[in-house]
C-alpha positions as CSV (number, residue, x, y, z in Angstrom):
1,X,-11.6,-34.4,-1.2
2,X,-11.9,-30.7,-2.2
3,X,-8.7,-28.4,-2.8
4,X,-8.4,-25.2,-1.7
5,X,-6.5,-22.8,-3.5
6,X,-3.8,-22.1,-0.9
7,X,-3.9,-25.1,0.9
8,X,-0.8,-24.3,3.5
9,X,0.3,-20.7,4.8
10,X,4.0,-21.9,3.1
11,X,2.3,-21.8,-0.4
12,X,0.3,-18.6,0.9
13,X,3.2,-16.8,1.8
14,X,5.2,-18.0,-1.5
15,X,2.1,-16.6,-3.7
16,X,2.7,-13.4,-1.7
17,X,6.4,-13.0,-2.2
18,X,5.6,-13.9,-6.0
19,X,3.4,-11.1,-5.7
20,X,5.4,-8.6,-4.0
21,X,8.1,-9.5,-6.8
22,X,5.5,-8.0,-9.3
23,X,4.5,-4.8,-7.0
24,X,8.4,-3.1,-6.5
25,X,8.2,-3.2,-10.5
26,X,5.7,-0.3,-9.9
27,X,7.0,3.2,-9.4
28,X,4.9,4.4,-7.1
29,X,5.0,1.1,-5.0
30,X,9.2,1.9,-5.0
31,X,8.2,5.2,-3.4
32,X,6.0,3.9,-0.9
33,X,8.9,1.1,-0.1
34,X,11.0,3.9,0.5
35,X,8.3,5.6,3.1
36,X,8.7,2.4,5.1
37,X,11.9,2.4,5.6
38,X,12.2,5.8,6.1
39,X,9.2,5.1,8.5
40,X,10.7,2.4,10.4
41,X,14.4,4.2,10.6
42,X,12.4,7.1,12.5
43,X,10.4,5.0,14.7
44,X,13.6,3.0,15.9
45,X,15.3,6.8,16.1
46,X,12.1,8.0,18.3
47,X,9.6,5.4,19.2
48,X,6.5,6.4,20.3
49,X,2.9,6.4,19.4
50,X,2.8,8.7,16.8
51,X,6.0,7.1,14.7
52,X,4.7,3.3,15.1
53,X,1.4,4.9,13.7
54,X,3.1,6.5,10.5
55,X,5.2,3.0,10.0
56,X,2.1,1.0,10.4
57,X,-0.1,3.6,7.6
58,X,2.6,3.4,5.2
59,X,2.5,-0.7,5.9
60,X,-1.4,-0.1,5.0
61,X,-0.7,2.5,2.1
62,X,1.5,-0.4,0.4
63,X,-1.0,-2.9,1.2
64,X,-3.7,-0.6,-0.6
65,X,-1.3,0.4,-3.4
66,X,-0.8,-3.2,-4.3
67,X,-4.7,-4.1,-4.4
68,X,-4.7,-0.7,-6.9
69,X,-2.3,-2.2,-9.1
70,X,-3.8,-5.5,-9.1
71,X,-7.7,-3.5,-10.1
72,X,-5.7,-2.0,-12.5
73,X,-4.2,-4.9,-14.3
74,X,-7.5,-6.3,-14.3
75,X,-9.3,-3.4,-15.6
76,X,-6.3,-3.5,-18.8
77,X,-7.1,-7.7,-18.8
78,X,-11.0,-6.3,-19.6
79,X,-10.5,-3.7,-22.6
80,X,-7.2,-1.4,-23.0
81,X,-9.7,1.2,-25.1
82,X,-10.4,4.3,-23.2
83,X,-14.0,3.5,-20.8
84,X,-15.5,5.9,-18.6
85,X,-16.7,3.0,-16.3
86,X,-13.1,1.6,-16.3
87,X,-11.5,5.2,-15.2
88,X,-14.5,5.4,-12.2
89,X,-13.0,1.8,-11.6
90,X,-9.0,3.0,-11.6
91,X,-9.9,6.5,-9.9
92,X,-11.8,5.0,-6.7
93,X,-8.7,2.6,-6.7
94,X,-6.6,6.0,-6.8
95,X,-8.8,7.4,-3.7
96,X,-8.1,5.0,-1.8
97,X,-4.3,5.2,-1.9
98,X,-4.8,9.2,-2.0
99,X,-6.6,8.5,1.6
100,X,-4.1,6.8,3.4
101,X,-1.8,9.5,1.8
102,X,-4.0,12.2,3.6
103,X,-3.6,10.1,6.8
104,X,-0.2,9.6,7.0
105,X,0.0,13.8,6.5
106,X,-2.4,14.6,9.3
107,X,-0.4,12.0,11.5
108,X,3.0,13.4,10.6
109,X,1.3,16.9,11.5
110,X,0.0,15.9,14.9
111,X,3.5,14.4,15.5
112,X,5.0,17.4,14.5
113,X,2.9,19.6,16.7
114,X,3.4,17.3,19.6
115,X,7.4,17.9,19.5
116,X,6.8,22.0,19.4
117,X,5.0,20.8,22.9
């Protein structure tokens, strides 16, 4: 019989804790931790569409930011000299944390806007 690599959600969910250990070593994932508490302290404070949404991008702009660190390491695994094909590889990595970035901004705006209203 064949193996899979995670053959129960306990030794799923044990690789992802083991990899969450690895991703609050990263400074910018540490800021991003902070967002979601920050995000879920206002949401509790004022819940409504608009905070569950900023909670929930700053869920998915921790979620991104780990896939970006894990490119990364793979990129420094391939060669560690400077390559232009490996910083194309680490800046669309970079875009798409500085997307979900953007989001959360035009979210927080609209929220903003909506309690001038």
């Amino acid at each position: 019989m064949k193996k899979f690599k995670n053959q129960s959600i306990f030794i799923a969910a044990k690789n992802g804790i083991n990899g969450f250990s690895v991703l609050i070593n990263d400074y910018s994932a540490r800021r991003e931790i902070i967002l979601i508490f920050v995000s879920a302290i206002i949401f509790l404070l004022n819940t409504n569409t608009y905070t569950l949404i900023i909670f929930i991008l700053a869920l998915v702009l921790l979620s991104i930011e780990s896939l970006n660190s894990a490119i990364e390491r793979i990129c420094d695994l391939i060669s560690i000299k400077k390559n232009s094909e490996i910083k194309k590889i680490k800046d669309l990595g970079a875009t798409a944390v500085f997307i979900i970035i953007c989001s959360i901004i035009f979210v927080v705006i609209g929220y903003l806007f909506s309690l001038l209203n």
